[in-house]
N, C-alpha and C positions, 0 to 999 in steps of 0.2 A: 252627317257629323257622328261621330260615339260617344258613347255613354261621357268619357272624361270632360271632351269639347263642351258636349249638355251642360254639364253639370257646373264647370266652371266657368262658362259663359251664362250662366243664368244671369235674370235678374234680382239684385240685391247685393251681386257677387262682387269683391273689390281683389279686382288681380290684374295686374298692372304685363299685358301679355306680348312677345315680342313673338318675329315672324317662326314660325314650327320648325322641327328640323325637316333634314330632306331626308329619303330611303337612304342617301351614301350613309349619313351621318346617322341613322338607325343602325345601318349594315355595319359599319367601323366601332359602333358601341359594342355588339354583336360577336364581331372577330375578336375583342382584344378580353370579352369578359370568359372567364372559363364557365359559366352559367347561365341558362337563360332568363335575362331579367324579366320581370310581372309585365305580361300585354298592356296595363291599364298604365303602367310606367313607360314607355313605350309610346302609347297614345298621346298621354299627357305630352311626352317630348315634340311631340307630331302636331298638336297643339301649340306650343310655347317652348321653344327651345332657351329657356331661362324663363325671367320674369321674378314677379315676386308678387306678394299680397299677405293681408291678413288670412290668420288662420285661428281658428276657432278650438286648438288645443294650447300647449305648453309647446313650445316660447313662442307663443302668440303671434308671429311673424315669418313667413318662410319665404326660402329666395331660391329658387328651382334651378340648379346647375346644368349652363349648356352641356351639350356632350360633351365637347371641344375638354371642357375642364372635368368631369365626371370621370373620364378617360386620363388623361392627366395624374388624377388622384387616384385611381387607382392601379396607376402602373409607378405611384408613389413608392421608392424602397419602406418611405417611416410612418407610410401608412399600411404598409401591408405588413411588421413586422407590430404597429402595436394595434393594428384593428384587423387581425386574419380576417374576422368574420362576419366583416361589417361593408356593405355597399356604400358611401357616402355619395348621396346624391343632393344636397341643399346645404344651408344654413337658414340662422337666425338674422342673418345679416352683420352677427357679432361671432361671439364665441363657442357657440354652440351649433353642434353638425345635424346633419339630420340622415339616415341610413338606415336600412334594410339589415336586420338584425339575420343574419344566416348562418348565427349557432342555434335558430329552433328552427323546428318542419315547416316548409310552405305551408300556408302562405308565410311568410314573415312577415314579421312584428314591424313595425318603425320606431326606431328611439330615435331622442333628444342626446345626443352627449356632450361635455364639455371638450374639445380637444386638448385643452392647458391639464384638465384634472384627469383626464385620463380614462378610464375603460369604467373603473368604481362610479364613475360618473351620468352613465348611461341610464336612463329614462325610458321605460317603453309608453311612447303616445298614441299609439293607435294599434289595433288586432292587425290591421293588415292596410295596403297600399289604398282597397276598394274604399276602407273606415275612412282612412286619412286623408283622401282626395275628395270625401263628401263633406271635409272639415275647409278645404282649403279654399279663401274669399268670404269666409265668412267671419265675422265679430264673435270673438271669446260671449259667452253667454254670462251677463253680469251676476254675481255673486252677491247676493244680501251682506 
């Protein structure tokens, strides 16, 4: 298994995981992205090609998009015109996207954004894919 598999299959972990993608379905992410996405994003796909679960940042919920649709949205015209520089690979299971922030240097960031409110509306919830993938399955940490 890797690192992602470890780590989101542990116990404690609540991620609701559907069957991995195959190599096509890596390779076809691959061809259609002009970038090479993070190994550990990757893995994760190879893992659970969707799913969902608790997640232990902001918006406490993420829902891991197959290729199938990752792809999809990003060969979106009104998403490549109001997000250049944004990967969208999840939701909240509501209104809020979840994406690879690639207006800073790798690693990139992940934010939160609203897609209604627009770009002002972005969140960054983790340093990087490796932070954000050791948040996900697990329970928000309760607050006094």
């Amino acid at each position: 298994m890797t690192y992602v598999a470890d780590t989101i299959s542990a116990s404690g972990r609540e991620w609701r995981k559907v069957q991995g993608a195959s190599e096509q379905d890596i390779s076809e992410l691959r061809k259609v992205l002009p970038f090479e996405p993070p190994a550990e994003y990757l893995d994760f796909l190879r893992f659970s090609n969707g799913g969902e679960g608790e997640l232990a940042l902001d918006p406490l919920w993420f829902q891991l998009f197959e290729v199938a649709f990752a792809i999809k949205l990003w060969q979106d015209r009104n998403y490549r015109n109001e997000y250049p520089d944004y990967f969208i690979f999840g939701s909240n299971g509501g209104l809020e996207s979840i994406a690879f922030d690639m207006s800073q240097a790798e690693p990139w960031p992940i934010v939160a954004v609203d897609c209604i409110a627009g770009l002002d509306s972005a969140n960054k919830i983790a340093e990087n894919v490796h932070a954000f993938i050791q948040k996900v399955g697990l329970h928000a940490e309760e607050k006094p």
